[in-house]
C-alpha positions as CSV (number, residue, x, y, z in Angstrom):
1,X,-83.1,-11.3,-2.6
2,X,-80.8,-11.5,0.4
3,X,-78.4,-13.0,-2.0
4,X,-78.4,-9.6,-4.3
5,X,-78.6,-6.9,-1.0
6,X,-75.2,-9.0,0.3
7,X,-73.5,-8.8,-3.4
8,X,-74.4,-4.6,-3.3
9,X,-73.2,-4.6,-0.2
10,X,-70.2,-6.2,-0.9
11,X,-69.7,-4.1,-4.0
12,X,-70.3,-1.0,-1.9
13,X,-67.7,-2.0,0.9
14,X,-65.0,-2.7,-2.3
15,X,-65.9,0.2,-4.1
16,X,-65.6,2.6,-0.9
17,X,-62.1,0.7,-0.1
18,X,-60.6,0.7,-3.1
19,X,-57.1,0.0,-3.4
20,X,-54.6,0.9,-1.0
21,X,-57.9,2.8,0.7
22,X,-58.6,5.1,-2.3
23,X,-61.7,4.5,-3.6
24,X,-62.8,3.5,-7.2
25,X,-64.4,6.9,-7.8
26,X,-61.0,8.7,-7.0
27,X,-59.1,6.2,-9.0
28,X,-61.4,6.5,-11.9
29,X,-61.2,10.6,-11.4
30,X,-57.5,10.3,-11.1
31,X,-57.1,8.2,-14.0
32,X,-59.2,10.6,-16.3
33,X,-57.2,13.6,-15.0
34,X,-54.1,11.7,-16.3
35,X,-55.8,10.5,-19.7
36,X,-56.4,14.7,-19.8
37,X,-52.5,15.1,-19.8
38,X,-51.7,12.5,-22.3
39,X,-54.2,14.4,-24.8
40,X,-52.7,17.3,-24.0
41,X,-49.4,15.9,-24.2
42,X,-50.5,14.8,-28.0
43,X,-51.9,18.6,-28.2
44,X,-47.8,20.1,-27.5
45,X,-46.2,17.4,-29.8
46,X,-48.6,18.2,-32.6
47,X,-49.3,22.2,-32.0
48,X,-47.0,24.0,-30.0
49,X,-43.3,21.7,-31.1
50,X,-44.5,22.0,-34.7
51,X,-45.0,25.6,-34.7
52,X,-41.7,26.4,-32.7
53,X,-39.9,24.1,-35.5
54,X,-41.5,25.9,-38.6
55,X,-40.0,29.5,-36.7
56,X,-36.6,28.1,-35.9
57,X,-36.3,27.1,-40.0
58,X,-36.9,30.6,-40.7
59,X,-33.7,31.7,-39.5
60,X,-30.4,30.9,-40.7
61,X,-28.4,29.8,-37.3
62,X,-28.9,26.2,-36.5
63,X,-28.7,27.1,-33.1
64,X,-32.4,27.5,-32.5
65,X,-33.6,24.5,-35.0
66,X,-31.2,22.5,-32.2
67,X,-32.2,24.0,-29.3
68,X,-36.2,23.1,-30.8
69,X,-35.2,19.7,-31.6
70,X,-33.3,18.7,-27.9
71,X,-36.1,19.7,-25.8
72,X,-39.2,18.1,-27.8
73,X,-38.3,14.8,-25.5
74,X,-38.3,16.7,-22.3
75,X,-41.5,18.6,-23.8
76,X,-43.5,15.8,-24.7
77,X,-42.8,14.4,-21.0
78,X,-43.9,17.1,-19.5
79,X,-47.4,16.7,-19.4
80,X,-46.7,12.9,-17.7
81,X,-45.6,14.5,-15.2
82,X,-48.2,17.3,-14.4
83,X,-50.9,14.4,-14.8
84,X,-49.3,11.7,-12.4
85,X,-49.0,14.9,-9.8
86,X,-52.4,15.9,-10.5
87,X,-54.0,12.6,-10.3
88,X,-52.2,11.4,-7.3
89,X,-52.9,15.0,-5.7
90,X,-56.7,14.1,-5.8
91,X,-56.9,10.6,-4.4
92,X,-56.4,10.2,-0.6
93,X,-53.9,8.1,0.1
94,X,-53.1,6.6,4.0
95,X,-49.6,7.8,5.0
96,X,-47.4,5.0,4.2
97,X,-48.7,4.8,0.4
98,X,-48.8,8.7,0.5
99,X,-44.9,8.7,0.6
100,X,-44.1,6.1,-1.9
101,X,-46.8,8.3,-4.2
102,X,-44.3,11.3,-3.4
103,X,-41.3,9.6,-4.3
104,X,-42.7,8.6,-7.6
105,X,-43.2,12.2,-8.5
106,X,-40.1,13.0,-7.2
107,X,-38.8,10.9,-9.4
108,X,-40.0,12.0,-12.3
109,X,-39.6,15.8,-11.8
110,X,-35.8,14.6,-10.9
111,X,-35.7,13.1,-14.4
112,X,-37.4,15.8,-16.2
113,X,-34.9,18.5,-14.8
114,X,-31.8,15.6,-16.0
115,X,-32.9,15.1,-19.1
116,X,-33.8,19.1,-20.0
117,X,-30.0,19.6,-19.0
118,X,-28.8,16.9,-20.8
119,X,-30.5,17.8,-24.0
120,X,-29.9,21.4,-23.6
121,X,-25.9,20.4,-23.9
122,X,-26.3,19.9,-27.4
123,X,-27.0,23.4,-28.7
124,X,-24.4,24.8,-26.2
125,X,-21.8,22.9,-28.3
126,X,-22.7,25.5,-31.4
127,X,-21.8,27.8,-29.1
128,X,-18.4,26.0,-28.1
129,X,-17.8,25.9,-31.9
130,X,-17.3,29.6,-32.0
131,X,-14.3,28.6,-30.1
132,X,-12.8,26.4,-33.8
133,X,-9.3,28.3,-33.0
134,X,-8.8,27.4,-29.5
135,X,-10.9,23.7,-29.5
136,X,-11.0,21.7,-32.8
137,X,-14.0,20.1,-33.8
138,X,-13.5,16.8,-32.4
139,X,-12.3,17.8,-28.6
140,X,-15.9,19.7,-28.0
141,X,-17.6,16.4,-29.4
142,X,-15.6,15.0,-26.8
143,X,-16.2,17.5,-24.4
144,X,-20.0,17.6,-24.9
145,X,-20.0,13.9,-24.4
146,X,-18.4,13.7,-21.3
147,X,-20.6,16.3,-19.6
148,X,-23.8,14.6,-21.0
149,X,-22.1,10.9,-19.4
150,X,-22.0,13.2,-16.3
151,X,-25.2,14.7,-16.3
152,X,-26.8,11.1,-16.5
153,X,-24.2,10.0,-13.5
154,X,-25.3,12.7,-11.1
155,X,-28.7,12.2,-12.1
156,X,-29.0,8.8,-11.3
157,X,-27.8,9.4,-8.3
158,X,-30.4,11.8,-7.4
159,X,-33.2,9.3,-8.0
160,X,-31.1,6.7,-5.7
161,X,-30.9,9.3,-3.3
162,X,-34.7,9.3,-3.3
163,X,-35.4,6.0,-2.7
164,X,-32.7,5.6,0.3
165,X,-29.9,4.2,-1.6
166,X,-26.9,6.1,-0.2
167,X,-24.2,6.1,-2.8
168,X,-21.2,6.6,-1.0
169,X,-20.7,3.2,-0.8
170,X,-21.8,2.4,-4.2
171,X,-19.0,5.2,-5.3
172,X,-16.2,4.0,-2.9
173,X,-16.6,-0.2,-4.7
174,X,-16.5,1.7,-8.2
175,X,-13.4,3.0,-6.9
176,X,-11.8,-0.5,-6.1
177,X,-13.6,-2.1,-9.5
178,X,-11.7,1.0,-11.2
179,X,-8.4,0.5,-9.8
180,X,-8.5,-3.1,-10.4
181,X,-9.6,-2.2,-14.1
182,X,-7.1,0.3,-14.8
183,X,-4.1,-2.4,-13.5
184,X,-6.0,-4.3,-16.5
185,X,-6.5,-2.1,-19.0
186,X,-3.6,0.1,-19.1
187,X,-3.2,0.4,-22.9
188,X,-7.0,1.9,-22.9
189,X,-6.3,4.6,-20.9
190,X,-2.7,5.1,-22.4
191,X,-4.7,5.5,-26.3
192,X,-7.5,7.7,-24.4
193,X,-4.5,10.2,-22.5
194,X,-3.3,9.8,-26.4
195,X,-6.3,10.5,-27.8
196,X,-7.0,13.7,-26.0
197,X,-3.1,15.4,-26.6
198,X,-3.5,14.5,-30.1
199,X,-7.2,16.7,-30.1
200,X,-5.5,19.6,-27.5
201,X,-2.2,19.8,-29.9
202,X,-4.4,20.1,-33.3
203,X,-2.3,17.5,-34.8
204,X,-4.8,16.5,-37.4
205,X,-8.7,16.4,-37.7
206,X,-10.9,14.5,-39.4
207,X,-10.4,14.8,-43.4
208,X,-6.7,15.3,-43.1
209,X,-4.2,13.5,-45.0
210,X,-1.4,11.8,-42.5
211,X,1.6,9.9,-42.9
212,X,3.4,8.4,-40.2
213,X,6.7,6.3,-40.9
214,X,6.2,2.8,-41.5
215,X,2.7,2.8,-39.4
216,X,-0.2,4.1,-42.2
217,X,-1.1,6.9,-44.5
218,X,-4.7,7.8,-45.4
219,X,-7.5,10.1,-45.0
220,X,-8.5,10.5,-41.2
221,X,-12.4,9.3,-41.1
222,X,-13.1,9.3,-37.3
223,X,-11.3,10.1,-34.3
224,X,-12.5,8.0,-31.5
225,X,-11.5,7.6,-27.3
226,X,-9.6,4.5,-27.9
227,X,-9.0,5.1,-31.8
228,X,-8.8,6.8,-34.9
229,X,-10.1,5.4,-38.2
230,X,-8.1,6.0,-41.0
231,X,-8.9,5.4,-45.4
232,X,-6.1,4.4,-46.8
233,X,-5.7,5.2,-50.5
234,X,-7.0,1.6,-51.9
235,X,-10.1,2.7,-49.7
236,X,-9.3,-0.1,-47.4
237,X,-9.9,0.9,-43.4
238,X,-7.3,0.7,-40.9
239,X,-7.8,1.2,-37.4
240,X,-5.1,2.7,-35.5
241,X,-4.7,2.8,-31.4
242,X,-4.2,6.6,-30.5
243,X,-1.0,5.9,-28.9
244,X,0.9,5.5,-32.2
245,X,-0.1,9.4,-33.2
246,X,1.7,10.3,-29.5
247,X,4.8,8.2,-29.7
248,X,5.6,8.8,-33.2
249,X,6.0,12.0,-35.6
250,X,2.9,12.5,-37.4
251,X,2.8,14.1,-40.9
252,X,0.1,16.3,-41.8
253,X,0.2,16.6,-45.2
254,X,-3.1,18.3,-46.2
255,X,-1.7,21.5,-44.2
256,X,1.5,21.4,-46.3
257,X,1.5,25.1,-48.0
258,X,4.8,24.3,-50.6
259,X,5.4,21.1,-51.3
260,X,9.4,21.0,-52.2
261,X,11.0,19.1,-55.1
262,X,14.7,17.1,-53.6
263,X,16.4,15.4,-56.8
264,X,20.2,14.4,-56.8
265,X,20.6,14.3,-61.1
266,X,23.1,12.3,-62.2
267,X,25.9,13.2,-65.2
268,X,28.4,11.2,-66.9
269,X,32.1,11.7,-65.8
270,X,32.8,12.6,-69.5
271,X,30.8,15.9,-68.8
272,X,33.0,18.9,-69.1
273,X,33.3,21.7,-66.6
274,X,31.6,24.1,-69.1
275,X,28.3,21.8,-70.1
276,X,28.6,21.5,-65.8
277,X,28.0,24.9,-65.2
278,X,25.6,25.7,-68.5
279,X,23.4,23.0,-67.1
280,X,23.5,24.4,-63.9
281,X,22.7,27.9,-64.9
282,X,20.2,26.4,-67.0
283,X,18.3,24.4,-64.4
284,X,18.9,27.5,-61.9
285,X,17.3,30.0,-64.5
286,X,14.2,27.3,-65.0
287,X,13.4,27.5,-61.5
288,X,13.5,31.4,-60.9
289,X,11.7,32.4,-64.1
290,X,8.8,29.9,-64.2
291,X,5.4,30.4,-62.3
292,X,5.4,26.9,-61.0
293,X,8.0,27.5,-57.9
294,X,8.3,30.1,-55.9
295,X,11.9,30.8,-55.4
296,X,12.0,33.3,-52.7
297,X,11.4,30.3,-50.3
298,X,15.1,29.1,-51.9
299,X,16.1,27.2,-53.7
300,X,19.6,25.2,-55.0
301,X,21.3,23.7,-58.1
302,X,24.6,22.9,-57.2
303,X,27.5,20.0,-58.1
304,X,27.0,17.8,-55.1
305,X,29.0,14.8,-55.4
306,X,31.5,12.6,-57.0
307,X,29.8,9.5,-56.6
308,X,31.1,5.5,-58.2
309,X,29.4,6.2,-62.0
310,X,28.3,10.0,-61.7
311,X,29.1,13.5,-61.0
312,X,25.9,14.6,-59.0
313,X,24.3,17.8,-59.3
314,X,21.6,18.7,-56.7
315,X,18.0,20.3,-57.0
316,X,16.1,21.8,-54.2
317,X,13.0,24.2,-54.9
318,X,9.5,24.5,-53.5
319,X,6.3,24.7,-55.5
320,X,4.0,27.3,-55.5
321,X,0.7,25.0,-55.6
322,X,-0.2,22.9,-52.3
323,X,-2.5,20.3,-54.6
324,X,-1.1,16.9,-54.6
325,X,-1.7,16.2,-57.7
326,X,-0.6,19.4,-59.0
327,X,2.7,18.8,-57.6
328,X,3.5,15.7,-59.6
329,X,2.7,18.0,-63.0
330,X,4.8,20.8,-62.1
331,X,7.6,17.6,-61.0
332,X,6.7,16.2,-64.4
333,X,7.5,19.3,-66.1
334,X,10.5,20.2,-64.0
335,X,11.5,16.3,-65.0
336,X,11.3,17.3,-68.7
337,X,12.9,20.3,-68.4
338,X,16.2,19.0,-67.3
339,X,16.2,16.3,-70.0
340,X,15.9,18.9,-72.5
341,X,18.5,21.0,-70.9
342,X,21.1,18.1,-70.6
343,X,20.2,16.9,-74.0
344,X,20.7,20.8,-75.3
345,X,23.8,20.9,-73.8
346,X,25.0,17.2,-75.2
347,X,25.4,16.0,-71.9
348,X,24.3,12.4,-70.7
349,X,22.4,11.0,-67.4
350,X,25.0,8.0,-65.8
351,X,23.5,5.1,-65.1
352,X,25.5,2.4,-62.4
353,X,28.8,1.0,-64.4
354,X,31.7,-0.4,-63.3
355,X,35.1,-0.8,-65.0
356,X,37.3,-3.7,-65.2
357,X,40.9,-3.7,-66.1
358,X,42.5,-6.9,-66.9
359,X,47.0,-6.6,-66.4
360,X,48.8,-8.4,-68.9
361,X,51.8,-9.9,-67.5
């Protein structure tokens, strides 16, 4: 019997200790207040989220369906937080473990505040999109990302903070590291600089069609920090480094609003003066009667040139249409036009000929 009074005893003595001097009856209280908060934790994700989603989606701004959606992380930890106060609120703790419990919540609530903020960036940037004439598309994705890199910065600094880990120190080695990576990596921060003019100046944004000399044309898929991803017309990808867009003229052709027709026709030096200027007229007349050009823009038909096989007339005029592919029909049919017209007139196209006279001695 001794042997069972000196076991209860012994169970007595550890259940009255505990751990870290909290007994097993607060620990076990403690841990059911927490189990509370993690049903109702279940209780928001399932109740109250769901029914804030299903009003959101009955209005026709995607602002609120964001705002709903960014915060159901921040939500959903929540009640974590209330139960690990709670429960650690109940238990005694001696002094020393009291401080560390502290910390941890802290900790958490330092997080919780962080990560609200952070989330709540996104639906701001619907609001920054109001702003589509001043900031395109891509600088507030840009934008917004940079602040959220921030927001996770200061707020691990905070929890470092907490624990007694100064970060002035910390701050003042990521300042050598950086300078010693910037000697390095010069061309990443000359395509990032790049990167942001070619967002600030609007040169182009995604879905554009760019040409730029003897570099690439294509479709513009992404713009990134470092690059820009563009489909070239055999659908093939090319990456190009940002700093290509700031050091060399960039065509935008999907904002061209006439696209302009530049021919130099070439005539036979058998052509008379009169089937000259009757073709001329003739051409001229074409472009200022038909719908396809719009010739208020101006235009010209003009004899250009005596060149080594031809008399060359000129042709400049702008379309009315700004479709690609509409611009090569009304090309076609200029094309077939001035056939017709030189053929009307019995004139001929040169082609390149050279003569050869042979003396006889």
């Amino acid at each position: 019997m001794d042997v069972f009074v000196n076991f209860k005893d012994l169970f007595l003595s550890v259940w009255e200790k505990g751990i870290f001097g909290i007994n097993f009856y607060e620990i076990l209280i403690g841990i059911g207040i927490f189990l509370l908060f993690l049903i109702f934790r279940g209780l928001i994700s399932k109740l109250i989220i769901k029914k804030l989603e299903i009003i959101s989606k009955r209005t026709t701004n995607k602002l609120d369906d964001t705002f709903v959606h960014s915060l159901i992380g921040p939500v959903r930890f929540l009640p974590i937080v209330l139960g690990f106060f709670f429960a650690s609120y109940y238990m005694t703790f001696e002094s020393d473990t009291r401080e560390f419990v502290n910390n941890i919540n802290r900790t958490l609530i330092t997080i919780l505040l962080f990560w609200t903020i952070h989330q709540i960036i996104e639906p701001v940037s619907y609001v920054l999109s109001g702003l589509g004439k001043i900031l395109t598309r891509e600088l507030i994705s840009w934008i917004v990302k940079s602040i959220k890199i921030l927001i996770f910065i200061l707020g691990t600094a905070a929890v470092l903070e907490l624990w007694g880990i100064k970060i002035g120190p910390i701050i003042a080695g990521l300042g050598l590291f950086g300078v010693a990576v910037a000697l390095g990596a010069q061309d990443l921060f000359k395509n990032l600089i790049s990167g942001i003019l070619v967002l600030v100046e609007k040169r182009f944004k995604m879905g554009d069609w760019i040409l730029v000399e003897g570099i690439i044309e294509g479709i513009v898929e992404k713009i990134g920090f470092r690059s820009t991803v563009i489909r070239k017309f055999d659908k093939s990808i090319a990456i190009i480094p940002n700093f290509q867009f700031a050091e060399n003229a960039v065509i935008n052709i999907s904002q061209t609003t006439n696209w302009i027709i530049s021919w130099t026709i070439n005539l036979q030096y058998d052509s008379t003066i009169d089937q000259l200027k009757t073709v001329r007229k003739e051409i001229e007349n074409y472009i200022k009667t038909n719908e396809d050009f719009k010739p208020e823009l101006g235009y010209a038909v003009r004899v250009d040139s005596f060149a080594e096989s031809s008399i060359d007339m000129y042709v400049r005029c702008f379309t009315k249409t700004d479709d690609w592919d509409e611009w090569l029909a009304v090309k076609e049919r200029l094309a077939i036009q001035i056939k017709q017209i030189v053929e009307n007139n019995k004139a001929s196209f040169a082609f390149p000929s050279q003569s050869i006279y042979v003396e006889k001695k």
